[in-house]
C-alpha positions as CSV (number, residue, x, y, z in Angstrom):
1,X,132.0,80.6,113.5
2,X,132.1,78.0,110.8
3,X,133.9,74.3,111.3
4,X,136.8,73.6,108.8
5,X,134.8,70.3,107.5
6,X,131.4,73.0,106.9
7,X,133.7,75.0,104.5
8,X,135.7,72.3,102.7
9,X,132.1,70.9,102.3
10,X,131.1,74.8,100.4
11,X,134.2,75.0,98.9
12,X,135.6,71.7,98.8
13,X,135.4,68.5,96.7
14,X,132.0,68.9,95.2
15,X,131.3,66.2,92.5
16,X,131.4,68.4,89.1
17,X,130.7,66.7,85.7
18,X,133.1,68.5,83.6
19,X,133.9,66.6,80.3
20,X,135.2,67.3,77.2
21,X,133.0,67.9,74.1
22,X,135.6,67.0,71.8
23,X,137.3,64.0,73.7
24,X,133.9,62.6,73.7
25,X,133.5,62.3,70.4
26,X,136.9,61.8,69.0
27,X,137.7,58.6,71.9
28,X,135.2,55.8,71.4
29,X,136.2,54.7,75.3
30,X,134.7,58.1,76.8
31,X,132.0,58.2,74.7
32,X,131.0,54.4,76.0
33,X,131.2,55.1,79.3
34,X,128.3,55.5,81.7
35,X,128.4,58.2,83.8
36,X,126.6,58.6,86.6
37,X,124.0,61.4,87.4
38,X,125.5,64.0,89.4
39,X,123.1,65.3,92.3
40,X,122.8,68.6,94.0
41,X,122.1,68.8,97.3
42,X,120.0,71.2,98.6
43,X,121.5,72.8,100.9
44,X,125.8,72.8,101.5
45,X,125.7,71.2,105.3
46,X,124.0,68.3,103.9
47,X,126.0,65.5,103.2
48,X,122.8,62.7,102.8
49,X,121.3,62.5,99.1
50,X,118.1,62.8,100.5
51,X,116.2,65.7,98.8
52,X,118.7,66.2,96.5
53,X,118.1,67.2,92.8
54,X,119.7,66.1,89.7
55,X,121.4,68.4,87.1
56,X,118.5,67.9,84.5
57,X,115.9,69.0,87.1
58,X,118.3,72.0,88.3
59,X,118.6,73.0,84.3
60,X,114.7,72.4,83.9
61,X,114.2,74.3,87.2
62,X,116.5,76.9,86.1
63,X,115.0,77.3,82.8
64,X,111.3,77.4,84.5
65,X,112.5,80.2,86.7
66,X,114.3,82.2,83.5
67,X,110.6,81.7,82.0
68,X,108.6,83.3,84.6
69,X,111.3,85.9,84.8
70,X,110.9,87.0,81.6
71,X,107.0,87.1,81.8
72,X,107.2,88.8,85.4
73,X,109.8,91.4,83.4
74,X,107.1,91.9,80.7
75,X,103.9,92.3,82.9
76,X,106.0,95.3,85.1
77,X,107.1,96.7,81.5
78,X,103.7,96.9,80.7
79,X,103.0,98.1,84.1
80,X,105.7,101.2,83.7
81,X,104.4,102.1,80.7
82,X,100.9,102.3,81.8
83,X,101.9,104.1,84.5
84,X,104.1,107.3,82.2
85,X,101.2,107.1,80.0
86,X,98.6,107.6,83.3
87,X,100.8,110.7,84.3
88,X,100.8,112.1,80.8
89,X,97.1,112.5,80.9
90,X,96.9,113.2,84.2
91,X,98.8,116.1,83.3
92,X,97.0,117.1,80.1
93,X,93.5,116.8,81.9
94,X,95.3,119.1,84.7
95,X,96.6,121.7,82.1
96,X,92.7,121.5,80.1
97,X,90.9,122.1,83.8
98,X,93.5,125.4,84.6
99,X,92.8,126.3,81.0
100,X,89.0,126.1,81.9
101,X,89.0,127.5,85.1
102,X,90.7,130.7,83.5
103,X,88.1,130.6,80.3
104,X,85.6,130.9,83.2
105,X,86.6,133.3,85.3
106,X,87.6,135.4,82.4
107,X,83.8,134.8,81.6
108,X,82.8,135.8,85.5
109,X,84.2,139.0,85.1
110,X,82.6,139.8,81.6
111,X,79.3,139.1,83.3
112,X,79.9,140.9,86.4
113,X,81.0,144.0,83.9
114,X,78.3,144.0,81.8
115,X,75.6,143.3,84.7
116,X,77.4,146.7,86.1
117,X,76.9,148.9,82.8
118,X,74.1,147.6,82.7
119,X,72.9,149.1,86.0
120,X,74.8,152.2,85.3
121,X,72.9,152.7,82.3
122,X,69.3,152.2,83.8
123,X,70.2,154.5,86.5
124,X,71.1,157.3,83.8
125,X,68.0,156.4,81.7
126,X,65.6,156.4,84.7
127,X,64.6,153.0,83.9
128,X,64.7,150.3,86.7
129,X,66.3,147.3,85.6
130,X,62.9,145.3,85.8
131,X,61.3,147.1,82.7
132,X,64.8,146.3,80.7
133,X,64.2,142.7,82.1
134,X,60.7,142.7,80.9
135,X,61.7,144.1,77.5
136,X,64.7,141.6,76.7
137,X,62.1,138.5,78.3
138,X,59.1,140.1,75.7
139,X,62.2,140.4,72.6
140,X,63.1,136.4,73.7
141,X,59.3,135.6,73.6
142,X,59.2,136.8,69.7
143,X,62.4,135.1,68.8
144,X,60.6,131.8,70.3
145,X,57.3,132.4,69.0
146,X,59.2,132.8,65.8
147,X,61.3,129.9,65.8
148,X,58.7,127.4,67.0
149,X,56.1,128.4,64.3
């Protein structure tokens, strides 16, 4: 476990700079005096002032570290909402392609119908379906000649 002097060193009498605001400015003999810089060590088993950091760099430190929070905090903000708007058309492109997919089937089954009737009907006519293919490829040849003249 932890020594007694380890603890009182955590807990214990750690130099604090606590002053009063108002008592500095309303006694001339506070606001005179010097007072030294406080250090921090950097770590609480450390009694040596080796290494050890001064309030103004902890506060500068501190505010550096509140800085790149912020911007960290931003960038995964940005990142979220990238992210919800990645899954809302992931999801629209997924609800087009099922709409698509049941256009063409629908489609398939037209074609697959009307290919049917249509043998039905050359059966009942006694025409093979290769003089109907010839007639609608000789009625396609007119429309072109048509159109390209």
């Amino acid at each position: 476990m932890y020594s007694k002097e380890q603890r009182t060193s955590l807990f214990g009498d750690a130099p604090t700079r606590r002053t009063n605001l108002f008592a500095q400015q309303t006694n001339p003999a506070i606001k005179q005096q010097q007072q030294p810089e406080l250090f921090r060590t950097p770590s609480p088993y450390d009694n040596t002032k080796v290494g050890a950091y001064s309030q103004s760099m902890m506060s500068s430190l501190e505010s550096q570290n509140n800085e790149e929070l912020d911007s960290i905090s931003g960038k995964v903000k940005l990142l979220k909402d990238l992210g919800v708007k990645m899954g809302d058309e992931i999801r629209s492109s997924s609800k087009t392609m099922e709409q698509l997919n049941d256009t063409f089937g629908m489609a398939s089954t037209k074609v697959k119908l009307t290919y049917n009737r249509m043998i039905v009907m050359s059966k009942n006519a006694g025409i093979t379906w290769k003089v109907w293919f010839l007639f609608f490829f000789a009625v396609f040849l007119c429309f072109f000649w048509v159109w390209i003249s």
